[in-house]
Biotite code that builds the C-alpha atoms (Angstrom):
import biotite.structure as struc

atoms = struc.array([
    struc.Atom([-11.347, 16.702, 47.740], chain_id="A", res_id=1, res_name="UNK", atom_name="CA", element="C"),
    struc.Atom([-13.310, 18.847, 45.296], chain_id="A", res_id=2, res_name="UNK", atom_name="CA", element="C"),
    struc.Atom([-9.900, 19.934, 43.352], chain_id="A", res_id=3, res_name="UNK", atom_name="CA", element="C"),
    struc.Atom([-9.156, 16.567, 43.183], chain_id="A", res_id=4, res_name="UNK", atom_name="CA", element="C"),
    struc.Atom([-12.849, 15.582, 41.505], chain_id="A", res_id=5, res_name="UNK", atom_name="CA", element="C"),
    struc.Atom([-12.798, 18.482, 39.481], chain_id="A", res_id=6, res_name="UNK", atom_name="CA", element="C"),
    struc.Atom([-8.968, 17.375, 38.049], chain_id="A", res_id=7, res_name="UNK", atom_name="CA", element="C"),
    struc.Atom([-10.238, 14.181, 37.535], chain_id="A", res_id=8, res_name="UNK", atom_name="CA", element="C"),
    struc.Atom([-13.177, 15.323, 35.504], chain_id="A", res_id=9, res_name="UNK", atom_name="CA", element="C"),
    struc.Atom([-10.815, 17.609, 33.638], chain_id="A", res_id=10, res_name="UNK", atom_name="CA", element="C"),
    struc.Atom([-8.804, 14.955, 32.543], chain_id="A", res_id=11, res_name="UNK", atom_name="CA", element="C"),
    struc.Atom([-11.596, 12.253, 31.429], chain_id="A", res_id=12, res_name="UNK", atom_name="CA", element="C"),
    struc.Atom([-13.274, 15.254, 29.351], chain_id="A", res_id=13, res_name="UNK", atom_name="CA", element="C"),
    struc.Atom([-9.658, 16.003, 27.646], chain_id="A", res_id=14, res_name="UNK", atom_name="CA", element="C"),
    struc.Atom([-9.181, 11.885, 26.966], chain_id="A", res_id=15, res_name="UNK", atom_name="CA", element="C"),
    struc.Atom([-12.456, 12.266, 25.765], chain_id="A", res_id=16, res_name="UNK", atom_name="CA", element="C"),
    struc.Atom([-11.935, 15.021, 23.124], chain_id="A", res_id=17, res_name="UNK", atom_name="CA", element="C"),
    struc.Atom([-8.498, 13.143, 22.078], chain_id="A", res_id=18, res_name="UNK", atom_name="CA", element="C"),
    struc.Atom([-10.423, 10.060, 21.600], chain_id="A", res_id=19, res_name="UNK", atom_name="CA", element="C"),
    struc.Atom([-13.056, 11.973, 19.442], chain_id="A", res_id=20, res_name="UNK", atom_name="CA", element="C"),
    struc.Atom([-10.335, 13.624, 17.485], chain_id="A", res_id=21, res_name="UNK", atom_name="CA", element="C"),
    struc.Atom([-8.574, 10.209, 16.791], chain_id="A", res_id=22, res_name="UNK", atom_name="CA", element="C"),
    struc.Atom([-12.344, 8.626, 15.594], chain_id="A", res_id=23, res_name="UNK", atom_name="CA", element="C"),
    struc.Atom([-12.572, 11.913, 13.537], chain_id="A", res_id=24, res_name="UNK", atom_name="CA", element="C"),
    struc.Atom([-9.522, 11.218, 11.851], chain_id="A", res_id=25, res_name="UNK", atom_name="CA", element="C"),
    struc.Atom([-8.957, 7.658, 11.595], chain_id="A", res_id=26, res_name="UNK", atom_name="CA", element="C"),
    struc.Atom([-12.662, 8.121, 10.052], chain_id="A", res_id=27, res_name="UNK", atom_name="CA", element="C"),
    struc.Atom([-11.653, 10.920, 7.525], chain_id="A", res_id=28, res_name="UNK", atom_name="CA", element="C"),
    struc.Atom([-8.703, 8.262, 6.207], chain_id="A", res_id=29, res_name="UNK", atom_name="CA", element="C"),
    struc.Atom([-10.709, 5.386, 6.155], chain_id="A", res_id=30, res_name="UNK", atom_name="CA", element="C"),
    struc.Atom([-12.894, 7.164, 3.936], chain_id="A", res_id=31, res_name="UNK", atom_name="CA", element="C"),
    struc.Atom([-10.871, 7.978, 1.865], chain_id="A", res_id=32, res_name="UNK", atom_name="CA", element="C"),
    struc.Atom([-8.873, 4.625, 1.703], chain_id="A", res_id=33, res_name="UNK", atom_name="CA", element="C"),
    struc.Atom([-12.614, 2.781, 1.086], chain_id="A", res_id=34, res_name="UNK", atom_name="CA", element="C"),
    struc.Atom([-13.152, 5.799, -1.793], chain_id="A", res_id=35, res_name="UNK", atom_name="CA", element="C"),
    struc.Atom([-10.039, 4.904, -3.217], chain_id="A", res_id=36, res_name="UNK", atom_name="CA", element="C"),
    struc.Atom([-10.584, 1.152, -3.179], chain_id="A", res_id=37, res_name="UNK", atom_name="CA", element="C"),
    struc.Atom([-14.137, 1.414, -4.555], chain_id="A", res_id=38, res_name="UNK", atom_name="CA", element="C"),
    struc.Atom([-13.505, 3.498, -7.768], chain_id="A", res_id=39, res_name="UNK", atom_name="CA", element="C"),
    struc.Atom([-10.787, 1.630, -9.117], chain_id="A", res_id=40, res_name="UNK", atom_name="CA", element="C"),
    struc.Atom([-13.228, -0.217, -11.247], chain_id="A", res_id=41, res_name="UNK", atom_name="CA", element="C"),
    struc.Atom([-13.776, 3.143, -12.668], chain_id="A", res_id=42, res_name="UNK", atom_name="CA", element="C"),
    struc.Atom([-10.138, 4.178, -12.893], chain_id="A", res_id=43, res_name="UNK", atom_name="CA", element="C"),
    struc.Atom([-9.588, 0.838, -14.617], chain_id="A", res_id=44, res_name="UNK", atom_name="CA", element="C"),
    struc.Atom([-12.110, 1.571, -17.169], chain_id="A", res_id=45, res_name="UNK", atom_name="CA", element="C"),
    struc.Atom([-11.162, 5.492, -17.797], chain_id="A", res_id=46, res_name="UNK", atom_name="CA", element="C"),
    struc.Atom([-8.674, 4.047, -20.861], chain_id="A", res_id=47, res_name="UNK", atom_name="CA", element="C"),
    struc.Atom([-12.046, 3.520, -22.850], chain_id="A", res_id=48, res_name="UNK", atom_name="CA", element="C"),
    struc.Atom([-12.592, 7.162, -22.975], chain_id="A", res_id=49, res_name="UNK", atom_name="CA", element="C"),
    struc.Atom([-9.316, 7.584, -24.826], chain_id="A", res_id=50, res_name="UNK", atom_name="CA", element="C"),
    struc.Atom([-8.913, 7.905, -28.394], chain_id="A", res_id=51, res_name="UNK", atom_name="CA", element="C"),
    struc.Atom([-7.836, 4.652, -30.461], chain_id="A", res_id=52, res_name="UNK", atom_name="CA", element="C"),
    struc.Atom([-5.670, 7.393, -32.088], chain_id="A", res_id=53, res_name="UNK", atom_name="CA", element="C"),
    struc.Atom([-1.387, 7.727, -31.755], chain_id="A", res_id=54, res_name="UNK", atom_name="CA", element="C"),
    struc.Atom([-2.198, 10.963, -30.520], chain_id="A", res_id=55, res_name="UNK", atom_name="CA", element="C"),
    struc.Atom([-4.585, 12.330, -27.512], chain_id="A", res_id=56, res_name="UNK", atom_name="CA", element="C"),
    struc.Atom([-5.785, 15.909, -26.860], chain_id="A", res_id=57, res_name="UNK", atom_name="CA", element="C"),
    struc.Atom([-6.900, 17.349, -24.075], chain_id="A", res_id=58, res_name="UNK", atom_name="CA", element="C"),
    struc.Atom([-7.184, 20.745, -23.047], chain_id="A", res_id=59, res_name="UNK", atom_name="CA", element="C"),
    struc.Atom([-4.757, 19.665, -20.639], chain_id="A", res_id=60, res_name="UNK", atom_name="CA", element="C"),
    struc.Atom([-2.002, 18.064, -22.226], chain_id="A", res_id=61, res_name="UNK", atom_name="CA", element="C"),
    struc.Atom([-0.952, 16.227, -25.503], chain_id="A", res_id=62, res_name="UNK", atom_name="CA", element="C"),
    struc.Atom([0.035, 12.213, -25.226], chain_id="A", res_id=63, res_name="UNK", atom_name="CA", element="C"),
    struc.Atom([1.696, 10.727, -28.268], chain_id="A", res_id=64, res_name="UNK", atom_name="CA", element="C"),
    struc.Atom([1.822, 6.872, -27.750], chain_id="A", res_id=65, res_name="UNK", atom_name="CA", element="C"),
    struc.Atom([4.871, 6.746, -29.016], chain_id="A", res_id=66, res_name="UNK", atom_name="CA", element="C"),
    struc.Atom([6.077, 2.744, -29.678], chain_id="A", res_id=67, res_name="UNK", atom_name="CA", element="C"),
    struc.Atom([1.948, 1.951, -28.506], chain_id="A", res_id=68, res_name="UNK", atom_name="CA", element="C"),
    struc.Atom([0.074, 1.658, -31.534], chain_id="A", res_id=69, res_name="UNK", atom_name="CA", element="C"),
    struc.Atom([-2.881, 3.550, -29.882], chain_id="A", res_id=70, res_name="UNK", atom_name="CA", element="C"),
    struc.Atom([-3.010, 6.129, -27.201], chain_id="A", res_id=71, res_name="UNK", atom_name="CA", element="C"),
    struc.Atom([-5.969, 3.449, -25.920], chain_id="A", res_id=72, res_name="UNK", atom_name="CA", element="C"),
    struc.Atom([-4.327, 0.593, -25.663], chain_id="A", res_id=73, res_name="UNK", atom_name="CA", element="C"),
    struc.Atom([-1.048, 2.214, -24.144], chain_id="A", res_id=74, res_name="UNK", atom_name="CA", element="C"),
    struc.Atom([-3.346, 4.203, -21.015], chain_id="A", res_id=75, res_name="UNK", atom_name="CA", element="C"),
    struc.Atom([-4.895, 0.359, -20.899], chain_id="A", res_id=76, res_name="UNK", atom_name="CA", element="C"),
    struc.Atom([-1.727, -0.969, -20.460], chain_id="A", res_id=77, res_name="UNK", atom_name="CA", element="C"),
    struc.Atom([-0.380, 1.767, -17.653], chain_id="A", res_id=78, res_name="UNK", atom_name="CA", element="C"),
    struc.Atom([-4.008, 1.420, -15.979], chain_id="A", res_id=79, res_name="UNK", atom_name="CA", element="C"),
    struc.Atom([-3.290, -2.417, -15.357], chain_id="A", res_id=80, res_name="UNK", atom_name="CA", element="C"),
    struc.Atom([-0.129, -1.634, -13.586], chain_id="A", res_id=81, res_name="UNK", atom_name="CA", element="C"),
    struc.Atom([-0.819, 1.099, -11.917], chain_id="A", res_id=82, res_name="UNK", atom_name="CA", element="C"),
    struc.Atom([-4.174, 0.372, -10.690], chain_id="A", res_id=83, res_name="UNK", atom_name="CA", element="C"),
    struc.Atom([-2.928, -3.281, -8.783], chain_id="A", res_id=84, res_name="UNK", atom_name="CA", element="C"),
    struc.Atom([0.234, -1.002, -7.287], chain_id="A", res_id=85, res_name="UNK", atom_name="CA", element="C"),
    struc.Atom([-2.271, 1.369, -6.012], chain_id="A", res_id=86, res_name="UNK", atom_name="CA", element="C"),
    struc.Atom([-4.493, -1.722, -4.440], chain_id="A", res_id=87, res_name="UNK", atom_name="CA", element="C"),
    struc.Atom([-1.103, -3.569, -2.752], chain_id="A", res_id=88, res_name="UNK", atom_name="CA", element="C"),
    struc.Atom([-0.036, -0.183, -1.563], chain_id="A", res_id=89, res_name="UNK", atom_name="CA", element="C"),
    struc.Atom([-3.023, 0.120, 0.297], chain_id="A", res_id=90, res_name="UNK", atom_name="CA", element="C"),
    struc.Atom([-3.148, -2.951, 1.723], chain_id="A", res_id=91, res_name="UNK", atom_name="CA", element="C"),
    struc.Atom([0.683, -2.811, 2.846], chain_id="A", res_id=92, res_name="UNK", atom_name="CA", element="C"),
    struc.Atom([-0.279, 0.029, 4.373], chain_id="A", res_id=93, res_name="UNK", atom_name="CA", element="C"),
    struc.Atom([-3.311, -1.231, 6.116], chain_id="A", res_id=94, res_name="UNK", atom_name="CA", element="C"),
    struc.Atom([-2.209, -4.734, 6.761], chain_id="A", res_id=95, res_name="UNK", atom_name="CA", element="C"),
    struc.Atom([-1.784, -5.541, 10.338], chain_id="A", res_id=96, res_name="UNK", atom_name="CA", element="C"),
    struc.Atom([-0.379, -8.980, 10.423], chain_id="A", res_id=97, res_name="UNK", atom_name="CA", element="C"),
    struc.Atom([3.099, -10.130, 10.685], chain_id="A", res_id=98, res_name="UNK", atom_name="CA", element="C"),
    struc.Atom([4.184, -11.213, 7.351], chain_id="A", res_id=99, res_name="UNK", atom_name="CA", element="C"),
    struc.Atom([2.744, -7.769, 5.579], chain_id="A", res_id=100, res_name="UNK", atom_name="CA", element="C"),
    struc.Atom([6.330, -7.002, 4.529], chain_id="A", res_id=101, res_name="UNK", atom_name="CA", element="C"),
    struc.Atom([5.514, -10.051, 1.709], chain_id="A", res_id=102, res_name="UNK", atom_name="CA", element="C"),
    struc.Atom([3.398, -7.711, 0.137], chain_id="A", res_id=103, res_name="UNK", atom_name="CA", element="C"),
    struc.Atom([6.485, -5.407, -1.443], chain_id="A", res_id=104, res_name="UNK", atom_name="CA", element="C"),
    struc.Atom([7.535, -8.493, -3.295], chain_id="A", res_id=105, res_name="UNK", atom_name="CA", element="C"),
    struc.Atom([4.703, -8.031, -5.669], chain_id="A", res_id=106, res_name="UNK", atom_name="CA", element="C"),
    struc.Atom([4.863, -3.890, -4.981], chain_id="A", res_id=107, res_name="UNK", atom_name="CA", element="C"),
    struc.Atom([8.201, -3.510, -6.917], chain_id="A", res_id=108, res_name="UNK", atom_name="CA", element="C"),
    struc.Atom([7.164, -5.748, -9.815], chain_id="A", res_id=109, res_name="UNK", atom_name="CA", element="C"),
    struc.Atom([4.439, -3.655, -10.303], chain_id="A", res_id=110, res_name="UNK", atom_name="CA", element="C"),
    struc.Atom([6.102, -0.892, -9.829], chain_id="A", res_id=111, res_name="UNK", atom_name="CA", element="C"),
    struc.Atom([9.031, -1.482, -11.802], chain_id="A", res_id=112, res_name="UNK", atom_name="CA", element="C"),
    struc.Atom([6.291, -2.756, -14.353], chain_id="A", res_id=113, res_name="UNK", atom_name="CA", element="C"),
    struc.Atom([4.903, 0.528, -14.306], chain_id="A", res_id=114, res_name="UNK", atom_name="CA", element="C"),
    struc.Atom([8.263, 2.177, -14.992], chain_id="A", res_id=115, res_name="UNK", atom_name="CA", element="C"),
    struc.Atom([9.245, -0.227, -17.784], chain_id="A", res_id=116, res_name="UNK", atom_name="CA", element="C"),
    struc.Atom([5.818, 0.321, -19.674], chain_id="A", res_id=117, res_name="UNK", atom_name="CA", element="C"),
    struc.Atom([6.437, 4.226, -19.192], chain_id="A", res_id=118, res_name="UNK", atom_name="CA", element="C"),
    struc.Atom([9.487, 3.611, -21.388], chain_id="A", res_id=119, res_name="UNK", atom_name="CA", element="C"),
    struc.Atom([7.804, 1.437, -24.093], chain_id="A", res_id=120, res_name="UNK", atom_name="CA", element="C"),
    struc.Atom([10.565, 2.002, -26.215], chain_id="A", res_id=121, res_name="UNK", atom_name="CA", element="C"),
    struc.Atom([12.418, -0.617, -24.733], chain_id="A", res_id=122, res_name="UNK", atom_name="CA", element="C"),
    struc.Atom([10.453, -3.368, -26.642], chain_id="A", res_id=123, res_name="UNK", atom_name="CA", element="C"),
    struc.Atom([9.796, -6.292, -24.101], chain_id="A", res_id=124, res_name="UNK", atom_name="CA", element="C"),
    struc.Atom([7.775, -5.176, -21.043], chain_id="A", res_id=125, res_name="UNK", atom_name="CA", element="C"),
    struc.Atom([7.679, -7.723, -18.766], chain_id="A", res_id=126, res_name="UNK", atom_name="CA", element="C"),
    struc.Atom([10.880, -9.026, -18.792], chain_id="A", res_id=127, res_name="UNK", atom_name="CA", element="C"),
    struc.Atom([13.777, -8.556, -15.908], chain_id="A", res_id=128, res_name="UNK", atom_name="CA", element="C"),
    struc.Atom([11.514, -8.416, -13.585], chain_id="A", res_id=129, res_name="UNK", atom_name="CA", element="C"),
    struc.Atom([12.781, -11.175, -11.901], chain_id="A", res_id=130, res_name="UNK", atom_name="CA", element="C"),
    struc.Atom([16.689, -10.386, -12.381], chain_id="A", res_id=131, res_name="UNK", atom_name="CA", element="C"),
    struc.Atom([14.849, -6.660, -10.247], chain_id="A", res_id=132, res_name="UNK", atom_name="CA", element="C"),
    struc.Atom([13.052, -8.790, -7.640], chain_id="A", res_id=133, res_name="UNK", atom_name="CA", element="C"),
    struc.Atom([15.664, -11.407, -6.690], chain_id="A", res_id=134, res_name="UNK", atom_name="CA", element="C"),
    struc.Atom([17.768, -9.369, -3.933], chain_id="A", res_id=135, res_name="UNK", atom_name="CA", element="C"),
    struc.Atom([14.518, -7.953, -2.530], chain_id="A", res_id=136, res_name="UNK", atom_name="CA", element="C"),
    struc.Atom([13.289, -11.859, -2.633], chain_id="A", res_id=137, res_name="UNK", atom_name="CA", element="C"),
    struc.Atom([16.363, -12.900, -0.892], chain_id="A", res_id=138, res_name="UNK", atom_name="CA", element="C"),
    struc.Atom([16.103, -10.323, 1.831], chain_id="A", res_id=139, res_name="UNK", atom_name="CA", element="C"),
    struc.Atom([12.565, -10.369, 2.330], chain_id="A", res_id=140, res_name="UNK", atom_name="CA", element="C"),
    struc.Atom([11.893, -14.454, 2.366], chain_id="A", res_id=141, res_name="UNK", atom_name="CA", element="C"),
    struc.Atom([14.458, -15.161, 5.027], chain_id="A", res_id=142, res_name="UNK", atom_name="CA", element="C"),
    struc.Atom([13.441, -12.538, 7.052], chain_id="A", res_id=143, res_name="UNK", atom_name="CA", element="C"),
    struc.Atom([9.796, -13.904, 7.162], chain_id="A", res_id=144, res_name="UNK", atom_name="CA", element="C"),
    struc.Atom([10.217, -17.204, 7.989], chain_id="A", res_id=145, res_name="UNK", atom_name="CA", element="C"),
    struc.Atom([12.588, -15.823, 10.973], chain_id="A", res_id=146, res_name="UNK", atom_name="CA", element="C"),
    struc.Atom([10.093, -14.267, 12.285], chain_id="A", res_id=147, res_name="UNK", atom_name="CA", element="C"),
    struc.Atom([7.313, -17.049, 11.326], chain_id="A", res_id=148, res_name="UNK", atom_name="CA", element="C"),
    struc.Atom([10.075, -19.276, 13.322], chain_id="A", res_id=149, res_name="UNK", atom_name="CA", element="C"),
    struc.Atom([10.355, -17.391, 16.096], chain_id="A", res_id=150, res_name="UNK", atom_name="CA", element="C"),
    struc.Atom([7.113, -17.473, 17.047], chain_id="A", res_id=151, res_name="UNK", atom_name="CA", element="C"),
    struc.Atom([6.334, -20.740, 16.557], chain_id="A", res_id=152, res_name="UNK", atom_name="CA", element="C"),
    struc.Atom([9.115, -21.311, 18.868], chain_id="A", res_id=153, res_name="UNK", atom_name="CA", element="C"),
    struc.Atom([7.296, -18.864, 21.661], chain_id="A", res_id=154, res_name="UNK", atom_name="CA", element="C"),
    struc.Atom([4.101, -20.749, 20.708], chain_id="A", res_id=155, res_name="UNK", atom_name="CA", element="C"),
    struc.Atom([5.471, -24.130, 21.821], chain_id="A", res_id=156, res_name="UNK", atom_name="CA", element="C"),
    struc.Atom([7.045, -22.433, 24.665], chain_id="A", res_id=157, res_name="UNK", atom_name="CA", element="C"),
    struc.Atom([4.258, -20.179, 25.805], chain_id="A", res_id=158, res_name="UNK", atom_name="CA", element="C"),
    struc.Atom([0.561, -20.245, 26.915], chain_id="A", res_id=159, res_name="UNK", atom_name="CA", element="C"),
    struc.Atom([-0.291, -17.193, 24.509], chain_id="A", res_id=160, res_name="UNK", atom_name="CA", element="C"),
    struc.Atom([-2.681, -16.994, 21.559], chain_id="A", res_id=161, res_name="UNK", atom_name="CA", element="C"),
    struc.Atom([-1.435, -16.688, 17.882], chain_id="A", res_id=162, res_name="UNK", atom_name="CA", element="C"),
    struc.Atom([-3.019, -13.245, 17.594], chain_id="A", res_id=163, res_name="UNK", atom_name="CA", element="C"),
    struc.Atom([-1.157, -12.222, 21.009], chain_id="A", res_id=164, res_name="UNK", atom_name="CA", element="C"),
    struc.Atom([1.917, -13.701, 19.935], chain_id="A", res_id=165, res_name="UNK", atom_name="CA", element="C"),
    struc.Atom([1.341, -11.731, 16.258], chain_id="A", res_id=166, res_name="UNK", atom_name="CA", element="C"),
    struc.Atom([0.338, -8.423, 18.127], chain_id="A", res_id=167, res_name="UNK", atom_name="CA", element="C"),
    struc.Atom([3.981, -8.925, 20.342], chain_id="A", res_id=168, res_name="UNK", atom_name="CA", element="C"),
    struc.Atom([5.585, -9.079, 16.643], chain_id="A", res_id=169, res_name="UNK", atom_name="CA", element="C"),
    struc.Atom([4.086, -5.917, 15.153], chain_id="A", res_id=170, res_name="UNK", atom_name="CA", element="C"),
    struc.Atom([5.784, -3.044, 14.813], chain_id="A", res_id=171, res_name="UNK", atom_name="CA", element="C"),
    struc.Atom([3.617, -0.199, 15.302], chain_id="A", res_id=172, res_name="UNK", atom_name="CA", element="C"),
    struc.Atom([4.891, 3.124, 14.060], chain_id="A", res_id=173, res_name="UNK", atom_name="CA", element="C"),
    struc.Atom([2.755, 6.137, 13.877], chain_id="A", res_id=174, res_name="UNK", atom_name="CA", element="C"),
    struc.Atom([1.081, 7.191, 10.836], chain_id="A", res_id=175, res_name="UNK", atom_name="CA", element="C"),
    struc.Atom([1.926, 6.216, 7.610], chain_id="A", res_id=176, res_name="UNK", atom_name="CA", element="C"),
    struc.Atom([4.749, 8.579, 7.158], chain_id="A", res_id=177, res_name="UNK", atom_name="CA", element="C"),
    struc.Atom([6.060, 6.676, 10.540], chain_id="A", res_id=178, res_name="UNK", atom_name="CA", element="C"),
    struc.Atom([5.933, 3.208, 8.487], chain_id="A", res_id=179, res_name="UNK", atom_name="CA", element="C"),
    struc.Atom([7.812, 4.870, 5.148], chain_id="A", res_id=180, res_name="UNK", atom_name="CA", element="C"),
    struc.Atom([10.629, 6.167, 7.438], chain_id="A", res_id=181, res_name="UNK", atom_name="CA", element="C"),
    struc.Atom([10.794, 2.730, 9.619], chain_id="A", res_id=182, res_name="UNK", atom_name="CA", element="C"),
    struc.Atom([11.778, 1.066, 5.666], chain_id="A", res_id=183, res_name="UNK", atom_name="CA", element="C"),
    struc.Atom([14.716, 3.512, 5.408], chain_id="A", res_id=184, res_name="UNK", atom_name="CA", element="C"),
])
């Protein structure tokens, strides 16, 4: 009988530490997700410390704006497409309802934004986007109202709540490197 207590306590103590490693590190990521998220205001407004000049000098490296007409205006430019594409990334990652996979509609056009306004030399920034975003659009729409179907169909068939019917939907993978290889 006392083996059997003194397993027993072995094992709660060892679900205990796992438990206090998970807290430690879920806590360690959330920090830095909420660190992230709070100093974008401040990564939005870092273009104002660059020169209004073509060129821009740092000890660094050298940035010639190229087709910009200021080294200002072009890092204000990248800064408002990079800084929302940082933002939805976040909350793609973090989202944990059932139509989160909407959210890479509006990922790629900022991120193919982003890539366009790299190459300014191409003239017109903002357009193509949609000719880029209709296949993804006509994979991504159907697929959501399937599943929004679907469980409106279980709801009128079952006795379960909308959050236990959106929890049965999830997919789960582990970690975030678990949710980039579930895409591909």
């Amino acid at each position: 009988m006392d083996k059997r207590q003194a397993k027993l306590k072995l094992n709660r103590e060892n679900s205990l530490k796992t438990d206090k490693q998970k807290l430690s590190k879920s806590a360690i990521v959330g920090s830095i997700i909420a660190t992230i998220i709070v100093s974008t205001p401040l990564l939005y407004s870092l273009h104002e410390s660059v020169p209004t000049g073509k060129v821009w000098n740092t000890f660094l490296f050298t940035y010639e704006s190229g087709a910009w007409k200021e080294a200002q205006f072009a890092m204000w430019v990248y800064t408002s497409k990079i800084i929302p594409l940082i933002l939805l990334i976040i909350w793609f990652f973090t989202c944990k309802h059932w139509w989160y996979h909407a959210i890479l509609v509006p990922i790629i056009m900022f991120a193919f934004q982003a890539v366009i306004t790299w190459n300014a030399e191409a003239g017109k920034i903002d357009e193509g986007t949609f000719v880029v975003l209709l296949p993804i659009l006509v994979v991504i729409v159907p697929s959501i109202y399937l599943i929004r179907a679907k469980m409106f169909n279980k709801i009128n068939t079952s006795d379960k709540s909308l959050e236990e019917l959106e929890a049965e939907f999830m997919i789960k993978p582990k970690g975030v490197w678990g949710r980039i290889k579930q895409y591909f």
